[in-house]
C-alpha positions as CSV (number, residue, x, y, z in Angstrom):
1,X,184.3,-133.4,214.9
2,X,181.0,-135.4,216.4
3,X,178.4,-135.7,214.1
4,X,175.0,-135.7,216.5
5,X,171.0,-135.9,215.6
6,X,168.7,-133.7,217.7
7,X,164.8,-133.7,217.6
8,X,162.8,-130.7,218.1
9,X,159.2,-130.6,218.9
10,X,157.1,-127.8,220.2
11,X,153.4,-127.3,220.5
12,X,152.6,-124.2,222.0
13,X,151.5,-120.7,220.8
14,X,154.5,-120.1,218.1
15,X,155.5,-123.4,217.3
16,X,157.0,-121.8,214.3
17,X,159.0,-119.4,215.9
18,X,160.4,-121.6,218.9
19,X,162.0,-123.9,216.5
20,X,163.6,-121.2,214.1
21,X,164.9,-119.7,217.2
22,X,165.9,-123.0,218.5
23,X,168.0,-124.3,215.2
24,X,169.2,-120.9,215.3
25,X,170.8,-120.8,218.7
26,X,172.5,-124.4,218.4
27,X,173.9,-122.9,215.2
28,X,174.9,-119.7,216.6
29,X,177.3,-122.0,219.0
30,X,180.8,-121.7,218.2
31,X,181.4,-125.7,218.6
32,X,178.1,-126.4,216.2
33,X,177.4,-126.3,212.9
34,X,173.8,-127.3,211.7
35,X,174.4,-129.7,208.7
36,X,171.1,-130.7,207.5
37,X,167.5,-130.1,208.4
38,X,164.5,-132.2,207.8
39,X,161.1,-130.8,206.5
40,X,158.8,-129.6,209.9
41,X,156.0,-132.1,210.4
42,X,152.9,-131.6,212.1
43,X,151.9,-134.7,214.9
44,X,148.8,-135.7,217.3
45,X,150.8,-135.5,220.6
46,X,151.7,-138.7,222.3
47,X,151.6,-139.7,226.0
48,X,149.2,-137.1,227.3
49,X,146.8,-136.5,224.6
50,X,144.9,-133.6,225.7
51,X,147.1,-131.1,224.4
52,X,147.7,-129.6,220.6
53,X,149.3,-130.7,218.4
54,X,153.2,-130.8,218.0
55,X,156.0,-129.3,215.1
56,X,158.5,-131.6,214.9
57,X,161.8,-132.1,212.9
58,X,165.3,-133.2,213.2
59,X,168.6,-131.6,212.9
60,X,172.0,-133.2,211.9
61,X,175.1,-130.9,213.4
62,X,178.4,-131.3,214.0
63,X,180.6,-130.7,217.3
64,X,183.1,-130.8,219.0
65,X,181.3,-130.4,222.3
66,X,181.4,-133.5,224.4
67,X,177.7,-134.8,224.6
68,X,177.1,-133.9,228.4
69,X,177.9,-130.3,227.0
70,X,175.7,-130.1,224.4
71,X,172.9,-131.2,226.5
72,X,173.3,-128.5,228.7
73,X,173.5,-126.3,225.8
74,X,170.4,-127.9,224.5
75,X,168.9,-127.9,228.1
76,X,169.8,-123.6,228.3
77,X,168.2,-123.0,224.8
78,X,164.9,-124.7,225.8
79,X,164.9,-122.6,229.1
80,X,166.0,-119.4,227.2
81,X,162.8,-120.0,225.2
82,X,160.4,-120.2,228.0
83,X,160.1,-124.0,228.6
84,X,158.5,-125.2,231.7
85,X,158.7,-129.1,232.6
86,X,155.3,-129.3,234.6
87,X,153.8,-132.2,233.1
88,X,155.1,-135.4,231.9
89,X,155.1,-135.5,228.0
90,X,152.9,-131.8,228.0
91,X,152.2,-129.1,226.4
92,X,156.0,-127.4,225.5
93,X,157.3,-124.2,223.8
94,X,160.3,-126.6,222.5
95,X,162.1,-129.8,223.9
96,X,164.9,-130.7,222.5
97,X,166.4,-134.5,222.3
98,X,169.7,-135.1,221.4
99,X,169.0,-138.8,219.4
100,X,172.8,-140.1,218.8
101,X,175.9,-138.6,219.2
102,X,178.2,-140.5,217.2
103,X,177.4,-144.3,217.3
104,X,178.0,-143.8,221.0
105,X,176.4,-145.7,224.0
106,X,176.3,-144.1,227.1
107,X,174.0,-144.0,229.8
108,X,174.4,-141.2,232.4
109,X,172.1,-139.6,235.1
110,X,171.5,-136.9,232.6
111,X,171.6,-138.2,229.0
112,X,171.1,-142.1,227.3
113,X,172.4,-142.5,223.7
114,X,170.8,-143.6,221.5
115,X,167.9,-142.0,223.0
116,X,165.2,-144.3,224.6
117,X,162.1,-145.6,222.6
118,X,163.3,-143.0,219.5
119,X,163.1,-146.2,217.2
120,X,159.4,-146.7,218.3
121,X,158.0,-142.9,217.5
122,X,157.4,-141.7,214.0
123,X,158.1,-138.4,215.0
124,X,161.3,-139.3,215.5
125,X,161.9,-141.5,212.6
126,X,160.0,-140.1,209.4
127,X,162.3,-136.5,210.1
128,X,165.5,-138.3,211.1
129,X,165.2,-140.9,208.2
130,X,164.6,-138.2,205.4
131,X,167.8,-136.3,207.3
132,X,170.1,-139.5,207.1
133,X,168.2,-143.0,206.2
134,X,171.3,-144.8,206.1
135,X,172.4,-143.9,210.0
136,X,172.4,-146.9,212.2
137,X,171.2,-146.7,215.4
138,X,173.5,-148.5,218.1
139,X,171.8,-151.2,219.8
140,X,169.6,-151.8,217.6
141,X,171.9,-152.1,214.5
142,X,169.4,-151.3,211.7
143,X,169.4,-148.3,209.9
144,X,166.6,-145.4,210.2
145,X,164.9,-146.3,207.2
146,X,164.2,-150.2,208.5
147,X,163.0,-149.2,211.9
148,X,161.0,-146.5,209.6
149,X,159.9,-150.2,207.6
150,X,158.9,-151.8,211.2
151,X,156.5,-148.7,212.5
152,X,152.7,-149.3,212.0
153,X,151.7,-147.6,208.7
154,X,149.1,-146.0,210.7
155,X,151.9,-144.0,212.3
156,X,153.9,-143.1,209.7
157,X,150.5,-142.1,207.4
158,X,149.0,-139.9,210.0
159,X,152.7,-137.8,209.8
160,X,152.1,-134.4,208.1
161,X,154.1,-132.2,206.3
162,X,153.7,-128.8,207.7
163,X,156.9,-126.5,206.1
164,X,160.8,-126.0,206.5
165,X,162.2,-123.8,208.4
């Protein structure tokens, strides 16, 4: 089995709802198993800015898919639930990031792991951290909770719990 990290983030209409229906269709796959979630936090959007505000969390699953498998089953799911890729970093009814597979390396046409700039967005690291703060991101070497350490406080403080799904 592959143990993988996947960030979820949504901002429009049912944030709620896409991802509960979201963790719920990874799980329902008969090669995944959701492990752990972290809480749901509430974030300014980043990138474009003139859009609400994002849900976001992370999930820990295991697999036996083979990563460029589970992106496509990532990539289906966010289609499935309506997502339209219209503007760069816009408004989105989920998006789904798989963060690591593994402590794997790869970069594809499709897919890099670890996924690019993840160590440099709180949205990324407060929910992945409280999910595992001991995994170590490749390249890098240090483990969620130092890069967590390294972000501006500002960041990290402006990160709101919303709920758990």
């Amino acid at each position: 089995m592959n143990t993988a990290y996947i960030a979820l983030g949504s901002n429009i209409s049912k944030r709620e709802e896409f991802l509960e229906n979201a963790v719920a269709s990874i799980d329902d796959h008969p090669e995944i198993t959701v492990v752990l979630k972290s809480a749901v936090y509430e974030t300014a959007p980043v990138g474009y800015t003139e859009q609400n505000d994002f849900l976001n969390m992370v999930i820990q699953i295991e697999t036996s898919l083979p990563p460029l498998q589970l992106l496509d089953h990532c990539q289906a799911i966010e289609k499935e639930l309506g997502r339209k890729r219209v503007v760069k970093w816009g408004p989105r009814t989920i998006d789904l990031d798989i963060l690591l597979y593994n402590q794997e390396n790869m970069r594809a046409e499709r897919l890099i792991l670890p996924h690019p700039h993840m160590q440099d967005r709180a949205f990324v690291m407060v929910p992945l951290a409280e999910v595992n703060p001991k995994v170590t991101i490749p390249l890098i070497t240090k483990q969620a909770d130092e890069i967590l350490e390294d972000l501006p406080a500002e960041d990290v403080q402006s990160m709101r719990i919303w709920g758990r799904i």
